[in-house]
N, C-alpha and C positions, 0 to 999 in steps of 0.2 A: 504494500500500500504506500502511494506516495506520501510524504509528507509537504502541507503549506507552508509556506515560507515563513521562514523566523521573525519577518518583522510584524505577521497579523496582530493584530492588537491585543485582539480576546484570549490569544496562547500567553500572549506578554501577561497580561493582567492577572490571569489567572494559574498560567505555568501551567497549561495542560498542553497535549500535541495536538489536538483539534478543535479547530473554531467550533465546536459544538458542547451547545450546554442543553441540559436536560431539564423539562418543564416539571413543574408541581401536578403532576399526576398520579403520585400514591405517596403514601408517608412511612410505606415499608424499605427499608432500608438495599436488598435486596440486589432489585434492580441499578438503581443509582451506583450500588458498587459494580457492578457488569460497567457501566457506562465509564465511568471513572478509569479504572480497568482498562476498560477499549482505548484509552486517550483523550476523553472528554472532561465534560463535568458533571458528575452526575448529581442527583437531587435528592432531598429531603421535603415533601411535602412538609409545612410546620401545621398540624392543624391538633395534633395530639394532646393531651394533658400534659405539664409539666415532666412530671416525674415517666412517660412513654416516651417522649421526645427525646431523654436523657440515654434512654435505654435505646433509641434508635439511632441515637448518635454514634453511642459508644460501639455499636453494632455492627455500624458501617466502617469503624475505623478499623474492627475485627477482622472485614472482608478487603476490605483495602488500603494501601497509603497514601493514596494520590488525593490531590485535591477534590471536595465535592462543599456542596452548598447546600444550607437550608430557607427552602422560600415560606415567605408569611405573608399571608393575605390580609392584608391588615382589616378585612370587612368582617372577619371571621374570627368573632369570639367578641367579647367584650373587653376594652380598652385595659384593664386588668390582666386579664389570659393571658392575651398579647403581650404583656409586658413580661408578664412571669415566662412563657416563652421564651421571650430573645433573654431574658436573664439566664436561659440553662445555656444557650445557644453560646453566650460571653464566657460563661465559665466552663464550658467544653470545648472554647475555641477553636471552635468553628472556622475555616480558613474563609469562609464564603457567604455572605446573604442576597437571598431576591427578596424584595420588597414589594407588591401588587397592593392591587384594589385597594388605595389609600392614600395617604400624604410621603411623600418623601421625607419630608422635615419629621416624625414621629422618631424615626429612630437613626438616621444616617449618621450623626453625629455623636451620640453615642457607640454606635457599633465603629465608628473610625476611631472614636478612643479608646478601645481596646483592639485595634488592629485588625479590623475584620473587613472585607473589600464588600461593597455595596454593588449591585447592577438594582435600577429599577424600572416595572415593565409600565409602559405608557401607549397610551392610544391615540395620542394627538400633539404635535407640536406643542399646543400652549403647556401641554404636560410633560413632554422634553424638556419645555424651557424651567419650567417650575422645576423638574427636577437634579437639572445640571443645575438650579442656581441653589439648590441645598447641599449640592456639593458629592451628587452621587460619584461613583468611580465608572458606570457604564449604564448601557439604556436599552433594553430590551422593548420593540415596537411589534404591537400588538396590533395586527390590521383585521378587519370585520370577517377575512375569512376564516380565521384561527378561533380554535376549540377554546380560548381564557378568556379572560373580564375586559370588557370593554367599555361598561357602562353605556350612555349614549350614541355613541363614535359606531361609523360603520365607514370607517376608510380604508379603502384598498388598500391592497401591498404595493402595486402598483404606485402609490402614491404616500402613503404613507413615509415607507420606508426614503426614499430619494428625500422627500422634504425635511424629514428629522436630520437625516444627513447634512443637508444643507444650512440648517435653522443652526445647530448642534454642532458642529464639524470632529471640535477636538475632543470628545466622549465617544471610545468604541461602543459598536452600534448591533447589538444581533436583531435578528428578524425571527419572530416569531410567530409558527403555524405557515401552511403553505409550502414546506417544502414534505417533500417525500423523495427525492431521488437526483440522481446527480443532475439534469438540468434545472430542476427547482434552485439547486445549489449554486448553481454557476448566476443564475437571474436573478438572487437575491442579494450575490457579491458585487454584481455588477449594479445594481440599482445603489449600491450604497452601503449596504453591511459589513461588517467584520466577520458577520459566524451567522449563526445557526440557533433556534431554540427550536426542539422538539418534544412535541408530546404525542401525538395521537401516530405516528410511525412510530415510535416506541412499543406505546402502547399494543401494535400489534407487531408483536415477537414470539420468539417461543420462550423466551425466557422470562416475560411478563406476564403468562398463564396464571400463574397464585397470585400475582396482584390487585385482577381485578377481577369483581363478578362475573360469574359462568353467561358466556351470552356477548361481552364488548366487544372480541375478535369476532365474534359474527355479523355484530350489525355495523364494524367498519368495513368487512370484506365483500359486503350487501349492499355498501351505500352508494350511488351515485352523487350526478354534480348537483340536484334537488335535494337530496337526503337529509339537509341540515337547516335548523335556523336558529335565529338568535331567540330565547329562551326570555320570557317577559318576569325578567327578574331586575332589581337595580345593577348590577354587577353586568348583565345580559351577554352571558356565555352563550357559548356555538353546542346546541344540543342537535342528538339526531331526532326527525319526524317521527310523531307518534306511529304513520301510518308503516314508516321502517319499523320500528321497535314493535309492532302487531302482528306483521308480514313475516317479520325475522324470530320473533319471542312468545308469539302470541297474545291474548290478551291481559295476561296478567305481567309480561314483560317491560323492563323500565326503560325508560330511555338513557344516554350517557352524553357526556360532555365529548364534543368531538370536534373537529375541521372540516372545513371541506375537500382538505387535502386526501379526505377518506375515499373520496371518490378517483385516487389516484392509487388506492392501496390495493394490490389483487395474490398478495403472498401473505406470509408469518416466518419471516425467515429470523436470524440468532443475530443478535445484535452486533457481533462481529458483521457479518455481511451488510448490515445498513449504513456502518462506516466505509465499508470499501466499497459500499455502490456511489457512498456521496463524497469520498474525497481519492478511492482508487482510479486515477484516470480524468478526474477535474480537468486539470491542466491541458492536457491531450485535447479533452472535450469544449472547455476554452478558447484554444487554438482552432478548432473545426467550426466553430461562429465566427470566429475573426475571418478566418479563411470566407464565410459566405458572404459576409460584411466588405471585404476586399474585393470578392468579382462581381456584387450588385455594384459600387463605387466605381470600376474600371467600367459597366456596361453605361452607367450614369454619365461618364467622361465620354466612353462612345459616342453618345446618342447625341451628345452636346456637339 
């Protein structure tokens, strides 16, 4: 598998070999060491009780040494929980936090006093801006087709990610939801990112089997590019359609948080192979757009 070049940001910040971090999609330790492991970063959902979260920490340190993060949805729990949370997170230092669904300013500053690196996920420029001016270390951009919180925002990847780029410049930048495979990867570098956040490719592995309820890898392997909508909740995650979760589950079957990127996913391969589809051969695959972009450019010189 190739390796990215030394100078990506998100390897710098984080000291992993792949611009890829791993979404809050289960708070079992688990998986996130598989990822961590592969040269990523892997994840701690924080949504646990204090004294679980401790145990999930120390658990992942069990299965791996490499760096990994714990994300906290800050809409999730009462302002208390939350706090006692990142308090176990400070004192099992934790090399890592994602920050979601909340204020930047709650905890960044704190967790920078104890040395701990902040990314936080945003859904819109004025929330980039907000958040690089609390002083985050990086900015995970959450655009309307991704399986996380968006609250109101329903802006493209498309769009999204290039404008935070632009607004934001000197804050490495991952892109979150939307990719599933090495062209996803290549169009989210080139639009502007640094990396990678993934959740719902994850999510269907085989190594993510006990993670989640019997039934998620079916109704992402089911789903088309209809399959999903936003979820009329304040936070308003990417859930799949009832009429999937009925079709796929029957009628006592729940629905899940997912992307639309679902509608690109048609295996369950080991999570090793989801690294080497999306960074084995990049470069190569890079060079094969250039190449088209140079003989549409020569026909364009022609025609003139």
């Amino acid at each position: 598998m190739s390796q990215p070049g030394v100078e990506n940001r998100i390897c710098a910040l984080y000291g992993v070999e792949y611009p890829l971090l791993m979404g809050a999609i289960t708070p079992k330790p688990e998986l996130g060491a598989i990822v961590s492991n592969a040269g990523g970063l892997g994840c701690i959902e924080g949504i646990s009780t204090p004294e679980t979260l401790r145990r999930q920490i120390r658990r992942m340190r069990e299965l791996t040494d490499r760096p990994f993060s714990v994300n906290f949805p800050l809409a999730f729990g009462k302002p208390e929980l939350v706090q006692a949370r990142v308090a176990v997170a400070i004192e099992e230092r934790v090399p890592a936090v994602i920050t979601s669904a909340g204020s930047p300013k709650l905890l960044t500053g704190m967790l920078h006093d104890h040395g701990i690196t902040v990314a936080h996920v945003v859904a819109s420029v004025a929330h980039a801006r907000k958040a690089a001016d609390a002083g985050v270390d990086a900015l995970i951009a959450e655009p309307t087709e991704s399986g996380g919180y968006r609250g109101a925002n329903e802006i493209s990847m498309m769009v999204l990610i290039p404008a935070i780029h632009r607004a934001v410049p000197d804050l490495p930048l991952a892109a979150a939801g939307s990719v599933a495979d090495r062209a996803g990867m290549v169009a989210v570098m080139a639009l502007g990112a640094d990396g990678v956040q993934l959740g719902t490719r994850l999510v269907a592995t085989r190594e993510a089997r006990d993670a989640f309820p019997e039934g998620a890898q079916k109704l992402i392997l089911a789903a088309d590019d209809t399959s999903t909508m936003s979820a009329d909740t304040p936070t308003r995650p990417r859930v799949s359609r009832p009429e999937l979760v009925e079709a796929v589950l029957g009628p006592r079957g729940k629905p899940m948080q997912m992307g639309q990127v679902a509608a690109l996913i048609d295996d369950i391969p080991d999570v090793a192979a989801v690294f080497e589809e999306l960074f084995g051969g990049g470069q190569a695959h890079a060079r094969a757009l250039a190449d088209v972009f140079a003989r549409l450019a020569a026909g364009s010189r022609t025609r003139a």
